[in-house]
N, C-alpha and C positions, 0 to 999 in steps of 0.2 A: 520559590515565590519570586514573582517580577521586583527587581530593583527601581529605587527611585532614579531620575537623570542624574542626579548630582553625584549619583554612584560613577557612574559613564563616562562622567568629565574630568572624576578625579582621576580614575583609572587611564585616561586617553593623555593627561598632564604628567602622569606621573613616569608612564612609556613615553612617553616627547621628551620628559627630562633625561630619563637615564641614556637616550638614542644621543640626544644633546650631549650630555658628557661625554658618553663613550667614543663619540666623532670628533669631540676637542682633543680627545686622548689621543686619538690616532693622528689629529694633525698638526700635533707637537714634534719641531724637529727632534727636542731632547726624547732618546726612546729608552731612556732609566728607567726605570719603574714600572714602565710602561704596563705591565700584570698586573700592579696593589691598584694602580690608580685604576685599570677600568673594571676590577673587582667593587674596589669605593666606589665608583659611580652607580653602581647595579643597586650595590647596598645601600646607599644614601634615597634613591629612588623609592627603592622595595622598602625601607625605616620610615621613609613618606607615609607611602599607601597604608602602612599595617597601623602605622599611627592615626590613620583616619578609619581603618576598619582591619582590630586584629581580631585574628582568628580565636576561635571559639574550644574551651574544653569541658571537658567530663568530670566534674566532681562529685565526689561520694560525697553523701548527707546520711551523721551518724545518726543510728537509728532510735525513732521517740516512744520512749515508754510513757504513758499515762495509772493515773487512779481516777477509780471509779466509785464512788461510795451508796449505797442504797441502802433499805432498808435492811435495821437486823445486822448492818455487818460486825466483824470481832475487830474491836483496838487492837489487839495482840498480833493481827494480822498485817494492820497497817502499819504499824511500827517494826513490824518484821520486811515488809515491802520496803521500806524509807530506808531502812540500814542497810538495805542488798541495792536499792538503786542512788540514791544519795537524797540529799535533804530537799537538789533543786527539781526534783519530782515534782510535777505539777497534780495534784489532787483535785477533782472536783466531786461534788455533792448533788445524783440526780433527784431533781423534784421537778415533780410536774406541777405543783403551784407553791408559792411563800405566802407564809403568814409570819405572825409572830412569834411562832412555833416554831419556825425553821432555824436551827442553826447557822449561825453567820461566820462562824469559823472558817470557812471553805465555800470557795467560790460553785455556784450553783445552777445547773444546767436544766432544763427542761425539753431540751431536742440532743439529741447525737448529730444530729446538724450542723446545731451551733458550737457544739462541740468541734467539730470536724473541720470548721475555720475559723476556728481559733488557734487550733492546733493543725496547720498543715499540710507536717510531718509525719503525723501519728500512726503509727504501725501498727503498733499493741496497745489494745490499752484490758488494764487488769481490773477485773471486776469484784467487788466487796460488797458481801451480804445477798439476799434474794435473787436479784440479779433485774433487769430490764427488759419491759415490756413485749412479746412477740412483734405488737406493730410499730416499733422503734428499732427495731435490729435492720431494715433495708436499707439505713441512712448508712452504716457503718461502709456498707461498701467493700471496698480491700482492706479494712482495720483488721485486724485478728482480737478475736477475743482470748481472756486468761479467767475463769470463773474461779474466784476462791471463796465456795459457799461455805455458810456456815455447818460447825459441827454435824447438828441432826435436826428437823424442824421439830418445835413443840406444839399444840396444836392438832386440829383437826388436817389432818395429808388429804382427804379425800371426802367427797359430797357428793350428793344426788337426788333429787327429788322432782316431782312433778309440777312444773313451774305453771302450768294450766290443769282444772281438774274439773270436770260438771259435780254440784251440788248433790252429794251423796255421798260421792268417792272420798276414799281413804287420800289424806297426802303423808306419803310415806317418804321419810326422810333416809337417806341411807348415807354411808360412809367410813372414816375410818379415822379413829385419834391416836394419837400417842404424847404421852406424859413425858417429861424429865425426870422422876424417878419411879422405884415400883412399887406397887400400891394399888388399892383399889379406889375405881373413878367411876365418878356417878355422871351417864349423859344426860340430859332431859332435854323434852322438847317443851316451850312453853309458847302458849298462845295469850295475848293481853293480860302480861303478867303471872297466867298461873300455869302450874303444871300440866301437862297432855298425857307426857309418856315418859318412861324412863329407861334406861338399862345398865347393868352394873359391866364394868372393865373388871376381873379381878386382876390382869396385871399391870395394869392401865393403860395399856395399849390394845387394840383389836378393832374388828369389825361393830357396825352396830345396826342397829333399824329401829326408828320413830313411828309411830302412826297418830294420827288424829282426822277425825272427820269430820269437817266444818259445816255450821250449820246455820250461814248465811252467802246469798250471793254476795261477790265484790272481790276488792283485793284486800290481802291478808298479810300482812308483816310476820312471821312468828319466830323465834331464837332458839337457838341448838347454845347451848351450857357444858361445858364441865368443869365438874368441883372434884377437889380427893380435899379429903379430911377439914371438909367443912371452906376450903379453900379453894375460889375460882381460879382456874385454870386460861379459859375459852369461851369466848361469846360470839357467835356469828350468826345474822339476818336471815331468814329463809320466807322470801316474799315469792308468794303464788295469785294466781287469780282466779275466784271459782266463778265457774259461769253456770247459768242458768242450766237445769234438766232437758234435754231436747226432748222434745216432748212428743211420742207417740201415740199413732192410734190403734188400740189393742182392739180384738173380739175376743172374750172367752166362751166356749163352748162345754158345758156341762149334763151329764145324760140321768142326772138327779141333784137335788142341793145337795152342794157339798161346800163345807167351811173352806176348804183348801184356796176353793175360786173367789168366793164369799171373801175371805178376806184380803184376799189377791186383787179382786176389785176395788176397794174400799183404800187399800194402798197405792195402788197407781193412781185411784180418782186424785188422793189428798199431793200428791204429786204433779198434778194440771196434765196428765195423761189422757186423750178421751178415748174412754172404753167402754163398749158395751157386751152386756152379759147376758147370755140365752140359758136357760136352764128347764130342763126334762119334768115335768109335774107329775103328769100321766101320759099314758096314751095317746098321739096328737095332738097333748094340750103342752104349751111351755109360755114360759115367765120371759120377762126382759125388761133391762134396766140399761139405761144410760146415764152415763156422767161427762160433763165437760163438750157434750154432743148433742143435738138435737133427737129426736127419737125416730126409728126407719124400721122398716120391716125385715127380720129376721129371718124366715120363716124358712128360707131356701137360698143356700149359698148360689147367688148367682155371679157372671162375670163382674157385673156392677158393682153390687157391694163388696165383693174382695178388694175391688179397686180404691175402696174409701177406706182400706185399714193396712197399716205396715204389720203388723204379727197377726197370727193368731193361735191362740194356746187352747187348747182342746183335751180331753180326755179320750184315749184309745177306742172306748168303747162306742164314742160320737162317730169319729171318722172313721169304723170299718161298719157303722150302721149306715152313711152316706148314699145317697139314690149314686147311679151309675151318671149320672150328667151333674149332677153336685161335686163328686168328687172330680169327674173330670173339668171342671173348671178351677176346682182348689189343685188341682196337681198341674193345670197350665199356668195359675197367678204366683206354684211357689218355680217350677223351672224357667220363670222368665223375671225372675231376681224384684217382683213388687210386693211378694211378700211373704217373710218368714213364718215357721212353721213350728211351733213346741207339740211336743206330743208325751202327755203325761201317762207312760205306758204303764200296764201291771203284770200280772203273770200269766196271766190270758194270753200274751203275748202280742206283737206290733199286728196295726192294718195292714193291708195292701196299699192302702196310698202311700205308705210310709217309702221312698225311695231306698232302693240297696238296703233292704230291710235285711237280706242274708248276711250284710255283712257286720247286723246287729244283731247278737242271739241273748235275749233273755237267761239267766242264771238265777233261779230262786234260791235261798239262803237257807239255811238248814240249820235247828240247833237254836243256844240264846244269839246269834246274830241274826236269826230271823224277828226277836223280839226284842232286844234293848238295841235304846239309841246308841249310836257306834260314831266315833268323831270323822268329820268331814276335812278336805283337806280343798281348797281352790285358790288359786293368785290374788293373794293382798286378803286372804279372810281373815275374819276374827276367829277367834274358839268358836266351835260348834259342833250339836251333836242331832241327829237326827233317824228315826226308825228307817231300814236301809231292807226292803225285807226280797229284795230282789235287784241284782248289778248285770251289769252288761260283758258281751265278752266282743272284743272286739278282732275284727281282722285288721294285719297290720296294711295299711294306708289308707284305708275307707274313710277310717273317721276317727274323730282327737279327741281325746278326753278333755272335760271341762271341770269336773268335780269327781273326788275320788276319795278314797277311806282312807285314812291318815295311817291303820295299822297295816293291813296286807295290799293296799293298793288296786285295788278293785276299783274298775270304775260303775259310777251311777247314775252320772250325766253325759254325754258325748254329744258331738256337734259334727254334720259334715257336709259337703255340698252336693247340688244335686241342679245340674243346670247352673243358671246363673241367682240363684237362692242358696239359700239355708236352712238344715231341718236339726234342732234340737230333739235328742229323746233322752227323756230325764221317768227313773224310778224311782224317784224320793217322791212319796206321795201326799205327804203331810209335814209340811213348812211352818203351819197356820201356828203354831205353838212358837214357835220365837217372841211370836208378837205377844204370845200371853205371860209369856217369861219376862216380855224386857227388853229384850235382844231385837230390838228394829234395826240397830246397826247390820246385826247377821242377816236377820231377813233380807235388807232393800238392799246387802252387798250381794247376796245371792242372785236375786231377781235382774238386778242392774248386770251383774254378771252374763244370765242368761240371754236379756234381751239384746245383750251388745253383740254377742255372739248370733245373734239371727236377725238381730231387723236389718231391714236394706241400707246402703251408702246412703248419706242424705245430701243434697245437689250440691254442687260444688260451688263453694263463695270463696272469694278472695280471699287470702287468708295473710299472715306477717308469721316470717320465721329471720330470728334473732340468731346471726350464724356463732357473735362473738360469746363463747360461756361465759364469760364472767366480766358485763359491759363495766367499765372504770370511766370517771369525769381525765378529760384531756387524752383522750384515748380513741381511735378510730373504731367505729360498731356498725359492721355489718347487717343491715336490715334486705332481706328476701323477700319479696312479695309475688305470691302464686295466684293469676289470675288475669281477665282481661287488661293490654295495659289500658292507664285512665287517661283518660284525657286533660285532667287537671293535675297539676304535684300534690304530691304528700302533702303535710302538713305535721310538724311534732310539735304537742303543746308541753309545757315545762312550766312550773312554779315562776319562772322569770318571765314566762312569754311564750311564743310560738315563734315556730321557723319552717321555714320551705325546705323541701326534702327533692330536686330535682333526683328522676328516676333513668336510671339506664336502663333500656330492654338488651333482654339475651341473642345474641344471633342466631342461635342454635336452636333455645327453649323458646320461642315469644311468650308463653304466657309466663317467662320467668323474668322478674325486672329487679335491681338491686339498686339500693342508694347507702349512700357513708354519708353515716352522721358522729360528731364531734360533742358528745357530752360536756354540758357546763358544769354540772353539781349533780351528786346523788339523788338518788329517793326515784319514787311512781314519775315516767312519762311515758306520753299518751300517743300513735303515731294513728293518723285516719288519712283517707282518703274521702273527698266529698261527697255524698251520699249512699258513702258506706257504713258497715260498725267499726268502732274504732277500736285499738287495739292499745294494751296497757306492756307497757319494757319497764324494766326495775335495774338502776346502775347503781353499783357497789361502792362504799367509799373506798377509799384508797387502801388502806389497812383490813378491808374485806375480804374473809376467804382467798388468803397469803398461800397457804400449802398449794391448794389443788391447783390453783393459777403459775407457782412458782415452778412446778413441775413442769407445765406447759410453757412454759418460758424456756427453763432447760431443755428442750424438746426440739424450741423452734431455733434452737442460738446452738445447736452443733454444727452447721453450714461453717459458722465464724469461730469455733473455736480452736486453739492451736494450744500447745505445751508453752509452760513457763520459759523454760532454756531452749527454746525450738529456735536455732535461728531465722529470721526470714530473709527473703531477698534484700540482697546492695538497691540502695537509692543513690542518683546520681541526678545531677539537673546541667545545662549549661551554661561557663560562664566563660566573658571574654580575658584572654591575657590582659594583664595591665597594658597599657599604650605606653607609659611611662617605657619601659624599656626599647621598644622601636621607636621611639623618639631621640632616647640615647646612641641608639646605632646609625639615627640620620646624623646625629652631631658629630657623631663620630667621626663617620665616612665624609661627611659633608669636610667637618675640620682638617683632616688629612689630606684630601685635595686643596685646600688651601696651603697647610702649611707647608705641603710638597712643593707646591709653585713655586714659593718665597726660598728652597734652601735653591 
């Protein structure tokens, strides 16, 4: 780097002076000495300059251990840490907020930042208890971490459930606990206090699964519990949001009254479904019913009206009776994805219009499994049991099973594609009995099942996807938003207020844009966009769902961590000599040219 002048002058004085001696030296007749003295003058010169600018060294800087104290951690440890590094150990205590709760014993951190210039030095620092956030670990930098987690968690290790659900769906809670000792543990899920679901640990550790199916729109708070021996164990939050039924427009097609549609109608209507229902009286004559719809002529599938309805469920014997220009227009609205296609086949066997029908072959059932109901088996059902008096046989890649026999695995619903649509063929031909039994849950999980599996995409809206799992107050949370970008900012409103959410677009995706946002407090907040629908995020307290998160902690902090006794690298910084001694060696030199003169 360029030196100031004053560097220049002392430099040009300080060679003037020793030139200066060394020429007195030489034109001294006495030639005694003559070597010490024009050495002294060199030296007295050179003890100058280095007293105005000594030269610079390398010192080692011994290496800084730190503590690190968080949740959960064990005394036994730290007191074992204290005796192996000594008492002048500096400890600190991270919390990301103080109240009157916090312990004042130990000095308290809330950034590894602040940490990190406080302590300048700090190499290692060792970690006590849970350990420290994923989005606070990039501050450490070159620190090495030392994790001394606790024994074993107690508690729930693992969670899952469906944080958004449409109004019908099961929310199914999943996961994993484990107890402090062995015993059986009882989980329960409860909703506004009261019980939902339960299941028993008998060694009180394992797998488990919740269901309940809510039976209002909104957002829903509910708690996951466990107790052994009458003694809580675990309470953790399970906040979801149900949103309204997207509501379709069915036609059913029926080639006589039959209950099955009857009340197939009657359940979608009470649903806000609109559907309308055609049914076979006699001969050229037929019935029709709408609900939720205005009333339109049936009479002949043309291209128009297929275009006013996303499904339509029919019975085999409708559509292989179809005029040649009727079906060909239902086989162009379902291969061009506007509208799916159930087909409630019997042993008559599939139409023609049914697409890759060969690669569905009819199996009629033989024996009492042609006449007792036989239990059903599909994703997220309830119990259930249903007359099964013909299954499918399928080729492998044509088409997926959607519902199947719980004993031999026989399917009796399948779904596959066919263009850019879907055709459902389902042999269960009598559903209608759930409903007389009781069982609306099985019913409308079945139905909801099938439709989701065949109605079309529905047009693409903005949407928000929360990347962080488990958002926490004072905590960075990834918000994703899929869609044009807006022309105005976000907006997140909170119990304290609202805040502006400026958004980065993708370079890559544009319709993909992300913003960080900095939770103040727990509970329901709300993030929109100006004349959009808004969307609901749910942030944890602090102490919420510990396990599943601590995992992910340990996950993202092996970058930074290093062994106990792992040496790391020498630290060295520079510093100047003392001046003090090149000062002594001007006096020196200077003094012996003096006192040489005088002998």
């Amino acid at each position: 780097m360029p030196q100031p002048s004053i560097y220049y002058v002392l430099l040009a004085g300080c060679a003037l002076l020793a030139l200066g001696l060394m020429l007195a030296v030489w034109r001294r007749p006495n030639t005694q000495r003559r070597g010490f003295r024009t050495l002294a003058s060199v030296l007295a010169a050179t003890g100058l300059w280095l007293t105005a600018y000594p030269p610079e060294r390398a010192v080692s800087i011994l290496q800084a251990e730190a503590i690190l104290l968080t949740s959960h951690y064990q005394p036994d440890t730290l007191r074992a840490l204290l005796a192996r590094f000594g008492a002048h150990t500096q400890v600190w205590r991270y919390a990301l907020t103080t109240d009157a709760e916090t312990p004042n014993d130990t000095p308290a951190v809330a950034s590894l930042t602040t940490l990190r210039e406080q302590m300048p030095a700090l190499r290692r620092l060792h970690v006590l208890g849970q350990g420290v956030p994923a989005a606070a670990l990039p501050a450490l930098d070159s620190v090495r971490l030392v994790h001394h987690a606790p024994p074993r968690f107690v508690g729930f290790r693992a969670a899952h459930w469906n944080r958004q659900l449409e109004l019908g769906k099961p929310l199914v809670v999943e996961g994993y606990f484990a107890a402090s000792v062995t015993g059986p543990v009882w989980v329960r899920l409860q909703v506004a206090g009261a019980p939902r679901d339960s299941v028993q640990l008998p060694n009180g550790q394992g797998r488990f699964q919740l269901r309940y199916v809510p039976r209002a729109v909104g957002r829903l708070v509910a708690t996951v519990s466990a107790r052994q021996s009458g003694r809580g164990l675990a309470t953790e939050p399970v906040p979801t949001e149900v949103l309204p039924t997207r509501p379709l427009r069915v036609l059913l097609l029926a080639a006589t009254p039959s209950f099955e549609l009857k009340f197939l109608k009657n359940h979608l209507a009470a649903r806000q479904h609109a559907v309308a229902w055609r049914v076979g009286i006699s001969r050229n004559l037929t019935q029709t019913e709408f609900s939720n719809q205005s009333a339109t002529d049936l009479s002949r599938l043309t291209p128009a009206l297929l275009a006013r309805y996303d499904v339509l469920i029919a019975e085999a014997g409708v559509l292989a009776a179809l005029p040649s220009a009727e079906a060909q227009a239902l086989r162009l609205a379902q291969r061009t994805g506007s509208l799916g296609l159930v087909v409630l086949a019997d042993v008559a066997g599939l139409p023609a219009i049914v697409p890759n029908r060969t690669s569905l072959r009819l199996v009629a059932q033989t024996g009492a499994a042609a006449t007792r109901p036989q239990r059903l088996s599909w994703p997220e059902a309830p119990a259930a049991t249903a007359l099964a008096p013909t299954t499918l046989a399928l080729q492998p890649g044509t088409a997926r099973p959607l519902v199947t026999l719980a004993g031999g695995g026989q399917v009796v619903v399948a779904s596959q594609r066919s263009g850019a649509g879907g055709v459902v063929v389902s042999t269960l031909l009598e559903t209608y009995p759930w409903l007389l039994q009781n069982a609306a849950a099985t019913y409308g999980s079945y139905w909801s099942h099938l439709l989701t599996a065949v109605a079309p995409p529905s047009a693409s809206a903005a949407s928000w996807l929360i990347t962080t799992p488990w958002p926490r107050p004072q905590l960075p949370v990834i918000l994703r938003r899929t869609g044009t970008f807006p022309s105005t900012p976000a907006v997140l409103a909170t119990a304290a207020g609202s805040a502006r959410l400026p958004l980065q677009q993708d370079t890559e995706l544009p319709e993909w844009s992300t913003a960080t946002y900095w939770p103040g407090a727990a509970g329901w907040q709300q993030v929109q966009v100006a004349g959009q629908p808004a969307q609901w995020l749910y942030v944890f307290g602090e102490q919420e769902w510990l396990g599943p998160e601590t995992q992910r902690w340990e996950q993202a902090a092996q970058p930074w961590l290093a062994g106990a006794t792992q040496p790391l690298p020498a630290l060295a910084r520079k510093e100047p000599w003392p001046a003090a001694w090149f000062f002594a060696l001007f006096v020196l030199a200077a003094g012996f040219l003096w006192l040489e003169e005088k002998l």
